[in-house]
N, C-alpha and C positions, 0 to 999 in steps of 0.2 A: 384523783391522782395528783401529785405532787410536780408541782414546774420542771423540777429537775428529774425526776423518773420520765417524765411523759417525752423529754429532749433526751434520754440514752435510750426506750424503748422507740422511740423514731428512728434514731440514728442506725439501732438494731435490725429494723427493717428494713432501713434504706440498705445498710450492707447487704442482706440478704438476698433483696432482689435485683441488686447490684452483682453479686455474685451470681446468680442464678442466669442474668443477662451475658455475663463473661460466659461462665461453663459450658452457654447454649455455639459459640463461637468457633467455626473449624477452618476459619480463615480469613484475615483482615476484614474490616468491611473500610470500603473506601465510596468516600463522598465526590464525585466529578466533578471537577472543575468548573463554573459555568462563568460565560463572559457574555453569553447576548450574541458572539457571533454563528453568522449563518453557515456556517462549514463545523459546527460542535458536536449535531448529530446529522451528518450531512453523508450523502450514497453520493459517492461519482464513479463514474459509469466510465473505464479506463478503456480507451479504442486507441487501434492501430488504421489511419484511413485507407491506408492499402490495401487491408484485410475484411473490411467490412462493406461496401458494396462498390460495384464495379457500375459506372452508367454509361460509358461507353464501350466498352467491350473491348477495351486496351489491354485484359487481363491485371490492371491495377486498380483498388477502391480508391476512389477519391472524394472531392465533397460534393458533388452533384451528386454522388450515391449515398451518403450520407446524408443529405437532404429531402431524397427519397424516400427513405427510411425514416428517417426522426420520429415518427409517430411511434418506433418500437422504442424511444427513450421515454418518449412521454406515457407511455403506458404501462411500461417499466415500474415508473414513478421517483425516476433517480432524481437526485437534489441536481446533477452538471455532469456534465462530461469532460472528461481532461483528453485531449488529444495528442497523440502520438508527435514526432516532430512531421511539418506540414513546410518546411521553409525549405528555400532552393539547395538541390542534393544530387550529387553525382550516385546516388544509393550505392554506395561500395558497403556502407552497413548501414540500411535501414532506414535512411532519413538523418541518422546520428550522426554523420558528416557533413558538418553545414556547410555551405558556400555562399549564400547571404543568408543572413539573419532579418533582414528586412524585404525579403521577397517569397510567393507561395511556387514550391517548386510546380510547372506546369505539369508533371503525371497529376497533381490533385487539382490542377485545376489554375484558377486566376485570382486575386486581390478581391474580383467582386466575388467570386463564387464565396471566399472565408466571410464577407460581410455578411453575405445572406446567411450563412450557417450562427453569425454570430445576434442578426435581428431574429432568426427564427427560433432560436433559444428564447432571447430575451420575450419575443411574444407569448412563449408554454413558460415561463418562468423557470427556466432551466440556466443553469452559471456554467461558463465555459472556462478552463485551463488548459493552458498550453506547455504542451513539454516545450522544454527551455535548455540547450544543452551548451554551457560554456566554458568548459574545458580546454577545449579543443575546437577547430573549424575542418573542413574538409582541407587537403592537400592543391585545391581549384579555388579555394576563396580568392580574392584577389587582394588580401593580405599580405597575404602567405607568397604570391607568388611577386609578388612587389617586392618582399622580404631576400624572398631566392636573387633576385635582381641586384640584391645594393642599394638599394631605393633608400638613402638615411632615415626617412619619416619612418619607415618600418621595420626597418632595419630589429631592431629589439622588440617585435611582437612575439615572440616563438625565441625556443628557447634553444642556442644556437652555439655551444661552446666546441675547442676545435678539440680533435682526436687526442687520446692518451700519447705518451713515449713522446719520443725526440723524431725533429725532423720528416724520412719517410713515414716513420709508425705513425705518425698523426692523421694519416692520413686513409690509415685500415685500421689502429684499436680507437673501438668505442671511449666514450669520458669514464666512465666506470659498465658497476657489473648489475643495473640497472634492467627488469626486465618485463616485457608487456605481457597485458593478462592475455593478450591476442596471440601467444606464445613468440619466444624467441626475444634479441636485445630492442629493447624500448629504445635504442639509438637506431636510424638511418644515417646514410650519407647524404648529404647534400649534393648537388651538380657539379657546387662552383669548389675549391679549396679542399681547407680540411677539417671543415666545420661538418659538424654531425645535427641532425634535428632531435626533441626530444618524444617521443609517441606513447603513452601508456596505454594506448589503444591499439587501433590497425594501423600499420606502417604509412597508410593514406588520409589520417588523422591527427595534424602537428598540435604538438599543445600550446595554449597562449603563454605568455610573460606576465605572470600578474604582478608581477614586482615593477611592470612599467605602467605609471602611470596613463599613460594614453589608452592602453590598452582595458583599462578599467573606468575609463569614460565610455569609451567607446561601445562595454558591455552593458554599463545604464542608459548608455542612448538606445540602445539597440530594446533595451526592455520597457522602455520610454514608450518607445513607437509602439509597441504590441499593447501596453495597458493603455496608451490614448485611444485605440480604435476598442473599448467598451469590451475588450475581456476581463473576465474577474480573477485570474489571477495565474500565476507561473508556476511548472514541477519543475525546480531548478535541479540537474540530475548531475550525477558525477562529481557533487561538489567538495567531495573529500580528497580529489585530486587535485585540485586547483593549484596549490603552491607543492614545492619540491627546496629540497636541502639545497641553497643556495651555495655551497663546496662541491658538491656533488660527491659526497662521498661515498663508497661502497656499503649495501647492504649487509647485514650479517647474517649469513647462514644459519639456518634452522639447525637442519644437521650437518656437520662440519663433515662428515665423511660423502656427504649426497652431491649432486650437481647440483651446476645453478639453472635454477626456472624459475619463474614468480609463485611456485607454491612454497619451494624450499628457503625465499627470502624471508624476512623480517622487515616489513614494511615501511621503520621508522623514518625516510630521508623523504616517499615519495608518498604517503594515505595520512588522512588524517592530524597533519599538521597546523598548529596553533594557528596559522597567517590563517587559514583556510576560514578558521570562526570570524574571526577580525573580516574577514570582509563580505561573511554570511548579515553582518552585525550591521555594516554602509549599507547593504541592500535593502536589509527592514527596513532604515530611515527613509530609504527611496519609496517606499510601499505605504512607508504612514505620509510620507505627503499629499500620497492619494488620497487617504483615508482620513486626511484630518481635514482637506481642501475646504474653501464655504462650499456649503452648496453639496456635497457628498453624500450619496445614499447608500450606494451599495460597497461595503470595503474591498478592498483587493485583497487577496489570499498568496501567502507564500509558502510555497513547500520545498523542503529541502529530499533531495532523494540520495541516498548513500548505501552501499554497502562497507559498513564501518567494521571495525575490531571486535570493539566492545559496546555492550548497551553503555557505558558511558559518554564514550564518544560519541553516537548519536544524540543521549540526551545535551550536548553542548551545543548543538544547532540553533536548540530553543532558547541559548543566552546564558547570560552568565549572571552575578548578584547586580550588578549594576549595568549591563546592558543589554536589551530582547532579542533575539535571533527571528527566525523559522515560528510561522503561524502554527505548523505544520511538519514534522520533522519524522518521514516514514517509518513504522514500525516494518520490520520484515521478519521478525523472529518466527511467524506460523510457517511463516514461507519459507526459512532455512533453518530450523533448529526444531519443528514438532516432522517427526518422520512417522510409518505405519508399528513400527518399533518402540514409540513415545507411549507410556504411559500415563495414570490421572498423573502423577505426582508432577512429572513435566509440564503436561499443561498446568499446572496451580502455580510451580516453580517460575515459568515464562511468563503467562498472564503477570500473575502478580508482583515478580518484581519490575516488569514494566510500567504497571499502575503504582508502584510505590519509590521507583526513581523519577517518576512524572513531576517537574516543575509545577508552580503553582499557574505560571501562564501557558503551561503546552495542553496540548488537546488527543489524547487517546487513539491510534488509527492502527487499523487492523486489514493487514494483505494474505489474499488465498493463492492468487495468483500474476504472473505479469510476464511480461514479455522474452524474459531471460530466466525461468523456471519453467519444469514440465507443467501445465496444467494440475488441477486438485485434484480433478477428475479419475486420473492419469494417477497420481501419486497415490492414492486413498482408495480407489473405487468410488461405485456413484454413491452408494448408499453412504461412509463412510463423510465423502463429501460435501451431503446433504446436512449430515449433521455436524460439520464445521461451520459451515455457513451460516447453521441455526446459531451456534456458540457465538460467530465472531458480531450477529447482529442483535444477540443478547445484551453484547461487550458495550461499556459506555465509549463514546467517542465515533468519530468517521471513521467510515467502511468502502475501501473502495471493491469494486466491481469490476474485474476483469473481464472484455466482451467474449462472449458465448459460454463462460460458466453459468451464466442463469439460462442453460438450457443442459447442462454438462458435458459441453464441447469436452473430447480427449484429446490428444495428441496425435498427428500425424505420423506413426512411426514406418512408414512406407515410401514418406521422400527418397530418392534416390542420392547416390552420390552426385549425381550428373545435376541433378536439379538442384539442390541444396546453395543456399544464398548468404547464408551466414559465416559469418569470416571467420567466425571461430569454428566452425564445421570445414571449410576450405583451408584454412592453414595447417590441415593437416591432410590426412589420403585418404583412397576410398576402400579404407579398411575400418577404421576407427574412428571415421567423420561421426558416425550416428550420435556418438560417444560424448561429443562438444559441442552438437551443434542445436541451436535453438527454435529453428526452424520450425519443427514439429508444433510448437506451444503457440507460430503465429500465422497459422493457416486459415484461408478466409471462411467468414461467417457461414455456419449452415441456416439458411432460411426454410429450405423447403426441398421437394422431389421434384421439382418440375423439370429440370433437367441436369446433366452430369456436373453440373459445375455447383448443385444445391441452391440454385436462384442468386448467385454472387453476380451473375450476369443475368440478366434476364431471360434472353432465349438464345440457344443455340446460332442462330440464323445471325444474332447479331456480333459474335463472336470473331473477334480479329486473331486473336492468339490468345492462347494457354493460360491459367491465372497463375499470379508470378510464382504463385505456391501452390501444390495441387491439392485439391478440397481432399478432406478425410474420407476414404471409402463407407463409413457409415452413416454418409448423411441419409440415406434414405430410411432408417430408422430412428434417428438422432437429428432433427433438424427443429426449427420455431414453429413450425405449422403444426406438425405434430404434436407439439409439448404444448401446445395453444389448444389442441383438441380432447386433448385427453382430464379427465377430473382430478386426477391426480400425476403432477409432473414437476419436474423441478423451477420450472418456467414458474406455474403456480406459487410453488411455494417460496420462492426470491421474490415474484412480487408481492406478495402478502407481506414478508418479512420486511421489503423495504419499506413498506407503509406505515406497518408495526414500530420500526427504527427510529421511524421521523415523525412519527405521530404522537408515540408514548411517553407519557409526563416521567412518570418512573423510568425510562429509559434515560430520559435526558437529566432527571434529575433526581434522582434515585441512588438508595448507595449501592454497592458492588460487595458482596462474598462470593468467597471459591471454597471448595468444599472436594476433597479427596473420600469418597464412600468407600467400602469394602467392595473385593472384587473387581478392582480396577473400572470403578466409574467415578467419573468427574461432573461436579456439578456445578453450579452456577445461578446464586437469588440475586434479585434485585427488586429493593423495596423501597418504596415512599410512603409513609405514615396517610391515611386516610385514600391513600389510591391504590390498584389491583397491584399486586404482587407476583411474579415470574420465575419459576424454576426452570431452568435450562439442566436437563441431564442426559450426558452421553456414555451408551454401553463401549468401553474401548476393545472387547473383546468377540471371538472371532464365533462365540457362544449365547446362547440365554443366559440373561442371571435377573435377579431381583433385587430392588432396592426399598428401603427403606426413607418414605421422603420426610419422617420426624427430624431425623437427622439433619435434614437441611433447613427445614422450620418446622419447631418444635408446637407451635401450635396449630399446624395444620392438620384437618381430620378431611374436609374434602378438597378437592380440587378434580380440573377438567383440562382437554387437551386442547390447549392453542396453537400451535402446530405438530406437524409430526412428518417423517420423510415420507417420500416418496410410497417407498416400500416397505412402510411401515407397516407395523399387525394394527395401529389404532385409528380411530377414526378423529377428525376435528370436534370439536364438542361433546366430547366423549368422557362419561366422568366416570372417576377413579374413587369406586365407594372405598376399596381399604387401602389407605395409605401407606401403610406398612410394608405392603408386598407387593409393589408394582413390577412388573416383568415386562425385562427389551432382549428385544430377539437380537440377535448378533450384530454389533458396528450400529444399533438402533438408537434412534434420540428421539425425546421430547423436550418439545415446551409447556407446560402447566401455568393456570391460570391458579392462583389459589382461592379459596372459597371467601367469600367476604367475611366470614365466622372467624376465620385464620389473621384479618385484618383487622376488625373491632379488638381481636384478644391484644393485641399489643397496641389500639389508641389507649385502652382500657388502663393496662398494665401505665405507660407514659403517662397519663395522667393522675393514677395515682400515688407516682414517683415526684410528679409534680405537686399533686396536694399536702401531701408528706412532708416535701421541701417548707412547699408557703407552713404548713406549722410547726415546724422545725424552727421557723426563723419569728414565727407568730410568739412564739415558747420565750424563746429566747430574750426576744425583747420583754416582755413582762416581767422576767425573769431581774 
């Protein structure tokens, strides 16, 4: 043949199976990110300490019960644990009102109990986070009440402008029409004058001044001290509050005919504000001093936690073209935007444009549940659940773990009015508390039956008071013990999954397709050239149907199940001779292993795209 025949019949074939690679394609494939750090494909194992064990019988968990415990993180297999806020708190909400940032409030305990929590990590090799909340302080910091004082040094911590109108009016209208998500005017009155405070929270949660200088040392001293005592890193939360329209001007109305409340606002003066990146931006550089130190082994981790507008606005945490943010910058889309109503197309839709506005330095992270939504459990049912779980640890990047979904903790919905703790549940009546309040999603751990409190205390006998929340009436069929006993249980299969997550080469370094099937099922491959290959497929539907797994690889003829729920019809290792017609029984998912036959066919194919190439260019040159 001819030089030049032999270079347009190559070319001929290279389009072909060039084409053939396109056609096979029902949804982006994307390559993750890899950088070497230790939080890329990392499980943290998200606790509230009040909620998860009680060692004194105060009716609150603290870290002596947490210590207790620990052997359920390390058996778990989670990469860390991020803890709840642990620093001195009047608990008006939850620990979220701080009053020193550099002390452990005594319901958990003392300075030395947080060190033992944080050497007994370090000895299972387990990385500790700590919620970090700096928006705001308690109305008891001794800031804030220095502030109230006239005290000049603080005078401008908090943000302290005086009353609207003239004169008397200054002194009863707010500065504008500004309003907290805690409901009602985001202004208080102060004591003193006619100055008003500013609260985007509970009326006992003043916001700082970040526009003062002092006040933004003060915040890196304060994260100074918590990263010197050997934690690996901060969920820096709320941080899309941080700055506010320095005019203070009026909100604009959603709908111009409605009242004002912070649903009917447009956010633009107080969420989400440029200052707010700018000094997400200072903090990295405080985070890489650790991490670039001599001497440095393990880096510090920073996460930004927000509920933002737009997925754009969160991805600006992770930086901008010339400066880095946020290590870490939460996804929350499964947790507020996939409902039981969400179909395949939604999740392809959300997955992947998350994966495809992801910066080149951000890291992928996927939430089921957290302390301010119902449980998945709860939201989804278990089955249903089960197979989110499987999706989001299919998903490249960090996965955190909300305590007691890997056993399928529900929701408390039997709190009373009278008990009910949460401010956004109490600022309103006991008519429609149930309605706002969050309570339910942070009710303490079910360990076991051993007695009415599900083992959150150990025994009765030692029992002072009530736990500050009352345990779920299902623990005695729904507890760890249980889900530890049984061969098939969710407990199982979250640990399995975690091991899977942080173990698998293809996971970590694998590319990513999503894949919209007929009959509303969603799937999800991830493959690495010469290593096992992974379908993830979920039935979204409340029916049988069957799927076709060609569809999703095209060379696949066998494959086997590497997980499967709970209540599934299949068994683990269970293989699937015709691929064409696999059957999920209602809200059913699997994981599939694909047959190594399925994996040679495409080294095979690659390298004779490769050989092709080399004489393509072999040709040419002669030529």
């Amino acid at each position: 043949m001819e030089p030049y025949r032999l270079v347009v019949v190559i070319g001929f074939v290279l389009q072909i199976a060039c084409q053939v690679e396109s056609t096979a394609q029902y949804g982006p494939r994307q390559d993750p990110p890899v950088t070497g750090n230790w939080w890329e494909s990392a499980v943290l194992y998200q606790l509230l300490p009040r909620s998860f064990r009680d060692s004194n019988g105060d009716g609150s968990g603290d870290l002596r019960g947490l210590l207790d415990r620990f052997d359920h993180l390390i058996e778990l297999g989670v990469t860390g644990v991020c803890l709840g806020p642990v620093f001195r708190s009047p608990m008006r909400d939850a620990g979220y009102d701080i009053a020193d940032y550099r002390d452990i409030d005594p319901l958990y305990g003392s300075m030395d109990d947080f060190v033992q929590v944080v050497q007994r990590a370090k000895a299972a090799g387990l990385k500790v986070v700590l919620d970090f909340v700096p928006n705001h302080t308690s109305e008891q910091h001794e800031w804030f009440q220095k502030s109230v004082r006239k005290d000049e040094t603080y005078r401008d911590y908090y943000i302290l402008p005086d009353g609207a109108g003239e004169d008397e009016d200054k002194e009863s209208t707010p500065p504008n029409n500004w309003q907290s998500l805690y409901r009602g005017s985001a202004w208080s009155k102060n004591v003193r004058g006619t100055e008003f405070y500013m609260h985007q929270f509970g009326e006992t949660e003043p916001d700082l001044n970040y526009r003062n200088v002092k006040v933004r040392q003060e915040m890196e001293d304060a994260m100074r001290f918590w990263l010197d005592r050997d934690i690996d890193g901060l969920r820096l939360m709320q941080v899309n509050h941080l700055y506010e329209d320095s005019q203070f001007r009026d909100e604009p109305l959603i709908n111009a005919e409605g009242t004002i409340s912070y649903e009917n606002l447009n956010h633009i003066h107080t969420r989400d504000l440029a200052d707010n990146y700018a000094l997400a931006f200072d903090w990295r550089a405080l985070f890489e001093e650790y991490n670039t130190a001599d001497g440095a082994t393990d880096r510090k981790l920073m996460i930004t936690s927000a509920y933002t507008g737009t997925l754009e606005s969160t991805m600006k945490w992770f930086g901008t073209a010339n400066q880095v943010g946020a290590h870490i910058a939460q996804n929350f889309g499964l947790l507020r935007e996939i409902s039981n109503a969400s179909r395949a197309e939604d999740f392809k839709l959300l997955i992947d444009g998350w994966l495809n506005a992801l910066p080149p330095n951000g890291v992928a992270n996927w939430v089921l549940s957290n302390p301010d939504f119902r449980r998945v459990a709860s939201r989804f049912g278990r089955e249903r659940a089960a197979g989110l779980a499987m999706l989001c640890f299919t998903l490249p990047g960090m996965v955190f773990v909300y305590y007691g979904d890997e056993i399928g903790m529900e929701d408390n919905d039997g709190i009373s009015w009278k008990q009910t703790q949460d401010p956004l549940g109490c600022s309103t009546n006991g008519t429609v508390f149930a309605r706002y309040s969050r309570d339910p999603a942070r009710t303490p751990f079910q360990w076991d039956a051993s007695n009415e409190w599900a083992g959150f205390t150990s025994t009765s006998a030692q029992v002072k008071t009530e736990p500050w929340l009352p345990v779920n009436g299902n623990y005695a069929l729904l507890n760890l013990a249980r889900e530890k006993s049984s061969n098939r249980s969710m407990y199982h299969l979250y640990r399995g999954l975690i091991r899977w997550h942080q173990q698998s080469v293809t996971l970590r370094y694998g590319s990513y397709q999503s894949f919209v099937l007929p009959n509303n099922v969603f799937a999800v491959l991830r493959s690495l050239l010469g290593e096992k290959e992974y379908a993830t497929v979920l039935n979204g539907n409340s029916h049988a149907v069957t799927f076709n797994l060609s569809r999703v690889h095209r060379y696949a003829t066998r494959s086997k199940i590497a997980f499967t729920s709970p209540e599934g019809s299949y068994e683990v290792d269970e293989c699937m001779k015709d691929v064409t017609n696999i059957a999920l029984g209602a809200y059913e998912a699997v994981i599939l292993e694909l047959s190594s036959g399925a994996i040679w066919a495409r080294v095979l194919n690659a390298q004779m795209l490769v050989m092709l190439s080399s004489l393509a260019i072999i040709t040419k040159v002669r030529i």
